[in-house]
C-alpha positions in Angstrom: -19.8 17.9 16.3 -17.3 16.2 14.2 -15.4 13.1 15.8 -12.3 13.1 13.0 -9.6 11.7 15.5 -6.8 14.1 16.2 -4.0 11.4 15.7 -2.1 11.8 12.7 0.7 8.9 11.3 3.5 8.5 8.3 5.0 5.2 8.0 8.6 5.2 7.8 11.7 2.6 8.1 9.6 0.3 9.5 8.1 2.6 12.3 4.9 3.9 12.3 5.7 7.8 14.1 1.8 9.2 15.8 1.0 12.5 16.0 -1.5 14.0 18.5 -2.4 17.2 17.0 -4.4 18.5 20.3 -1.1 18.2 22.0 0.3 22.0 20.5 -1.3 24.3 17.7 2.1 25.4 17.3 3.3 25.6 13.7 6.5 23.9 11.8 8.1 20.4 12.2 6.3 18.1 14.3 8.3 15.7 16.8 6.5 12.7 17.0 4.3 11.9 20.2 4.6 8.0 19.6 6.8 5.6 17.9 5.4 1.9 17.0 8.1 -0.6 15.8 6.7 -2.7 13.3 9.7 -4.9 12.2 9.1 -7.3 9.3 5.2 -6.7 9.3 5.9 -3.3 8.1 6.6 -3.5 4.3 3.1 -6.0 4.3 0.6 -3.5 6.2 -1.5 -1.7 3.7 -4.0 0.2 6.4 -3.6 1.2 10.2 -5.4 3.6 12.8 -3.8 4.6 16.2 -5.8 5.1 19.7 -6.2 8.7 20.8 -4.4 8.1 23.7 -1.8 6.5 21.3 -1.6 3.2 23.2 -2.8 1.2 20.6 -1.8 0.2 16.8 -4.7 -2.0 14.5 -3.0 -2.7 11.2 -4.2 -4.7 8.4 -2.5 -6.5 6.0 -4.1 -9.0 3.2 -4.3 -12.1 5.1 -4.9 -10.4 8.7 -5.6 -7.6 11.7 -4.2 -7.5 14.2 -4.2 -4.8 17.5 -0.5 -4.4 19.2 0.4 -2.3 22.0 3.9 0.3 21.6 6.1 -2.3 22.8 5.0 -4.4 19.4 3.0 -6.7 21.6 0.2 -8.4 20.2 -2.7 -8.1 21.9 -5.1 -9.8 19.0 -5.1 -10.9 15.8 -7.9 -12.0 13.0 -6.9 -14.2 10.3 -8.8 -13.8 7.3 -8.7 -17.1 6.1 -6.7 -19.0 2.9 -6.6 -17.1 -0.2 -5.2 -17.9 -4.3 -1.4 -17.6 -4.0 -1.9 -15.2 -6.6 -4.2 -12.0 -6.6 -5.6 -9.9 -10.0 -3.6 -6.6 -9.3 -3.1 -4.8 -5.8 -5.8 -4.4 -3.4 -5.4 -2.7 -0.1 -7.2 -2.9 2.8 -8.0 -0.4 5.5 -9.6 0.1 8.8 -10.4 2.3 11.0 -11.8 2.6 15.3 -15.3 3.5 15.9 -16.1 7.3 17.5 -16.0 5.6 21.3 -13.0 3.3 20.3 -14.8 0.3 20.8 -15.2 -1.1 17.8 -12.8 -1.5 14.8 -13.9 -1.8 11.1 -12.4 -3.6 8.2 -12.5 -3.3 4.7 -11.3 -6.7 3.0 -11.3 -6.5 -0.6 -12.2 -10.1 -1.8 -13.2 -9.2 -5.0 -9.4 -8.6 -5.9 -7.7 -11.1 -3.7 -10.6 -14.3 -5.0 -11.1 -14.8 -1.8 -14.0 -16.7 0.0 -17.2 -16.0 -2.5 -15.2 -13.5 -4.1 -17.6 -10.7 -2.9 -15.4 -7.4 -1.1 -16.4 -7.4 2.9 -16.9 -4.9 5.8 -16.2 -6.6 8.7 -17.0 -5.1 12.7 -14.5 -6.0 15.1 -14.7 -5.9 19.1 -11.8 -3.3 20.0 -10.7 -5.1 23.0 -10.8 -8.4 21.9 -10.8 -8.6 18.0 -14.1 -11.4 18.3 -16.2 -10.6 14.8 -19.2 -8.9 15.9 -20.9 -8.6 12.1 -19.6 -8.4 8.8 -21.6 -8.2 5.5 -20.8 -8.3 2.0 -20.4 -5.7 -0.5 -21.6 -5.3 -4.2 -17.6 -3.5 -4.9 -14.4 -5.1 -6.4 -12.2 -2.6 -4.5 -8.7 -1.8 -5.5 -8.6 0.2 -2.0 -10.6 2.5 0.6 -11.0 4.8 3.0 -13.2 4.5 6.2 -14.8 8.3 7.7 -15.8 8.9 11.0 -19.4 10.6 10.8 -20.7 13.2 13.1 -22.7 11.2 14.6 -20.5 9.1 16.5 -22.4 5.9 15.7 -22.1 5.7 11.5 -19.3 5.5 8.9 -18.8 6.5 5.6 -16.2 3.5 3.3 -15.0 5.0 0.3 -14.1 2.2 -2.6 -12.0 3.0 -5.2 -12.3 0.3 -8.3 -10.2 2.0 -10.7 -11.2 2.8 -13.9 -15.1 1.4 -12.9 -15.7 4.0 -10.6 -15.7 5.2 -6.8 -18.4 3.5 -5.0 -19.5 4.9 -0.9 -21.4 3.0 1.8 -22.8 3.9 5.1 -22.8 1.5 7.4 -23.7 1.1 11.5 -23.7 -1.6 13.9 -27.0 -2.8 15.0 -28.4 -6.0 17.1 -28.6 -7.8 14.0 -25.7 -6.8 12.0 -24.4 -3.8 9.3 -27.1 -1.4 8.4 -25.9 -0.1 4.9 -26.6 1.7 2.3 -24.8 3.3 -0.6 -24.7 6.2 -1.9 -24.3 8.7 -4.8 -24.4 5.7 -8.1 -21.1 4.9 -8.1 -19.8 8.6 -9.5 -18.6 10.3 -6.0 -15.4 10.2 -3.9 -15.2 11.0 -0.5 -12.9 13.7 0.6 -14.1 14.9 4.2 -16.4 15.8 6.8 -16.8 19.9 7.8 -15.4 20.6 10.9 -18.9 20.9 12.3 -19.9 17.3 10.7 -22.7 19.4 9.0 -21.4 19.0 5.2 -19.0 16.8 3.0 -16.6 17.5 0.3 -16.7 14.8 -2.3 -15.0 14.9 -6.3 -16.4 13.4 -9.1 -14.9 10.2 -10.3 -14.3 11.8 -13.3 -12.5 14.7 -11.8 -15.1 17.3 -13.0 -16.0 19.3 -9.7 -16.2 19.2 -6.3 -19.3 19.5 -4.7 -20.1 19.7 -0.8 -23.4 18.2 0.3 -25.4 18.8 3.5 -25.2 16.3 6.0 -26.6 14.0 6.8 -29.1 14.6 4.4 -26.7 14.0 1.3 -28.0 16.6 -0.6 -25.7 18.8 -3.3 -25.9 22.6 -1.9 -22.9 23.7 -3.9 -21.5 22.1 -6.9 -17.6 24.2 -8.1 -16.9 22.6 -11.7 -13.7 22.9 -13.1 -14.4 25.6 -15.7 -14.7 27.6 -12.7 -10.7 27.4 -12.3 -9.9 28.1 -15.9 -9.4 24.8 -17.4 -11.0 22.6 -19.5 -11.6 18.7 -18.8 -8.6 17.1 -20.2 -6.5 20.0 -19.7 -6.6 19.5 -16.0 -8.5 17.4 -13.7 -9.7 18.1 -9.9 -8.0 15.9 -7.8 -9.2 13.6 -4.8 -7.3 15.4 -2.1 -8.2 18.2 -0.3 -10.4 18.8 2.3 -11.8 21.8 5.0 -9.6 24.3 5.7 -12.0 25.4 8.0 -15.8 25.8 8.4 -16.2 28.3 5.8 -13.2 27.3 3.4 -12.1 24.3 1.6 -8.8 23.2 -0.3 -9.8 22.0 -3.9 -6.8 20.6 -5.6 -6.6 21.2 -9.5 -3.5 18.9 -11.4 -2.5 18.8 -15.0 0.4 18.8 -17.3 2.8 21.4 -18.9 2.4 20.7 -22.6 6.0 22.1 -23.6 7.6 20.4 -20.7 5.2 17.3 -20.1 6.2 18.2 -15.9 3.1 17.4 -14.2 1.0 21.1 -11.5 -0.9 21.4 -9.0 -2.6 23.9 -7.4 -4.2 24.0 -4.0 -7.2 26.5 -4.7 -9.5 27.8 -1.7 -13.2 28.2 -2.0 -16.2 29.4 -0.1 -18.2 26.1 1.0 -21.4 28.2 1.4 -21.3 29.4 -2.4 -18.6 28.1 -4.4 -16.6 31.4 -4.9 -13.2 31.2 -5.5 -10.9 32.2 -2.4 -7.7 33.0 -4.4 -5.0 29.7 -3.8 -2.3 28.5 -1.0 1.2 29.6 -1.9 2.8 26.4 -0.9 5.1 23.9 -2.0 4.3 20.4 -1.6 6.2 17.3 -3.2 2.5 16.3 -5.0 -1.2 16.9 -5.0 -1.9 14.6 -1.9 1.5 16.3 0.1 -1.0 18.9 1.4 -4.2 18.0 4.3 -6.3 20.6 5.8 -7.2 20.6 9.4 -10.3 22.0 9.7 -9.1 24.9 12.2 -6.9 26.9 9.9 -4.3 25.0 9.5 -2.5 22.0 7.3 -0.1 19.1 7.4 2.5 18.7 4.6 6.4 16.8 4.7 9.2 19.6 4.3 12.4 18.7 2.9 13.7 15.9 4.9 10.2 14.1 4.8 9.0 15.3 8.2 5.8 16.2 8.9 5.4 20.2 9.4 2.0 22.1 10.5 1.3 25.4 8.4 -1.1 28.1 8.3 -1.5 31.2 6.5 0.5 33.8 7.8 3.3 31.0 8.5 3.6 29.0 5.3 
């Protein structure tokens, strides 16, 4: 059974608006279940993740975490210690709350900031009280990640981007004696998503040549889509990292380019069969860019209409 947390969020003048997403399947705009007031802190936080029961706010920022309540009260905070006054380029870090909500996770890219021994960390906070429980170092220079929430309830997946070098993904789970982790794929994958069921992953190649979706948690390729397979050449177009399980039998692969004549930048959300790659026709919707567009696993997607609010979608609706 997957665990992906129901909660959705969009930053935005200073507030962070939650969205519970097991509250209605109704579709169009969404009204917001919970509003967090960040103040100042918002234009510094660069990674956050909200409670189910919408409570609670952990947001990261380069120098700290810290866990607030919806009044803006701070319930902890972790300082990560001095740093250069000046950093190579951007780095952002991200975290994320265990299955069970206990436990919060950190990615702190060191590598980028010079920080400490200038190796990037991933660091295991107690939930309640924000005491380190383990944290180990990792052989990345991030420029940013994303933290996934495995099946399992007890590992997670932290996708590193490190730009032009390549995508870099480690599993990781807390034990009595610190981080088990491992990495996986060489350096070449990206992470997109679990399956609904938690029984495969979608990942793209860093150089946008296909999307595959492996078994899980084996790891294993069962289907491999290239981008040939969408009528384009490499160059000509690239597959995007967005997209994600429409549901158990169908995924959104996203495929972007550029008009020659017009030099406007496309893209198309494509649908394919997980369980042997065929092409599924393509969503006829229109989304501000490739990333305006995230499946839900049940049928449905987010996107942002007009005025920027979030809207839900499916088929026969969109």
């Amino acid at each position: 059974m997957t665990v992906t947390s129901p909660v959705r969020t969009r930053l935005t003048d200073g507030r962070l608006h939650a969205y519970d997403l097991t509250s209605s399947t109704a579709t169009g705009r969404l009204t917001p279940d919970a509003v967090f007031d960040l103040g100042g802190a918002a234009d510094r936080i660069e990674g956050w993740a909200v409670t189910r029961d919408l409570r609670r706010l952990v947001y990261a920022t380069i120098d700290d975490v810290r866990c607030v309540d919806r009044d803006g009260r701070t319930i902890w905070r972790v300082d990560f210690g001095p740093r250069p006054a000046q950093k190579l380029v951007n780095a952002g870090v991200s975290c994320a709350f265990s299955a069970d909500e206990r436990l919060v996770w950190v990615y702190r890219p060191d590598g980028m900031t010079l920080r400490g021994d200038r190796l990037d960390r991933w660091l295991v906070l107690d939930a309640a009280t924000g005491e380190v429980r383990a944290e180990t170092g990792l052989p990345s220079v991030g420029h940013g990640s994303e933290h996934f929430v495995e099946p399992d309830g007890v590992h997670l997946l932290l996708d590193v981007g490190e730009g032009q070098d390549g995508s870099r993904a480690f599993r990781g789970r807390l034990t009595e004696t610190g981080i088990d982790l491992s990495e996986l794929w060489d350096g070449d994958r990206s992470v997109i998503g679990f399956a609904p069921d938690g029984r495969q992953l979608m990942t793209v190649h860093h150089e946008q040549e296909d999307a595959a979706f492996h078994t899980w948690p084996g790891g294993d390729v069962a289907v491999r889509v290239p981008l040939g397979a969408f009528g384009h050449e490499w160059g000509d177009a690239l597959v995007e990292w967005a997209g994600g399980y429409l549901d158990g039998d169908t995924a959104v692969v996203v495929i972007v380019g550029e008009d020659e004549e017009t030099e406007q930048e496309w893209h198309r959300h494509h649908l394919v069969d997980v369980r042997t790659g065929a092409l599924r026709g393509a969503l006829d919707v229109a989304t501000r860019h490739a990333y305006d567009l995230e499946p839900l696993g049940d049928g449905s997607w987010l996107r942002t209409d007009d005025d920027g609010e979030f809207r839900r979608d499916r088929p026969e609706a969109a």
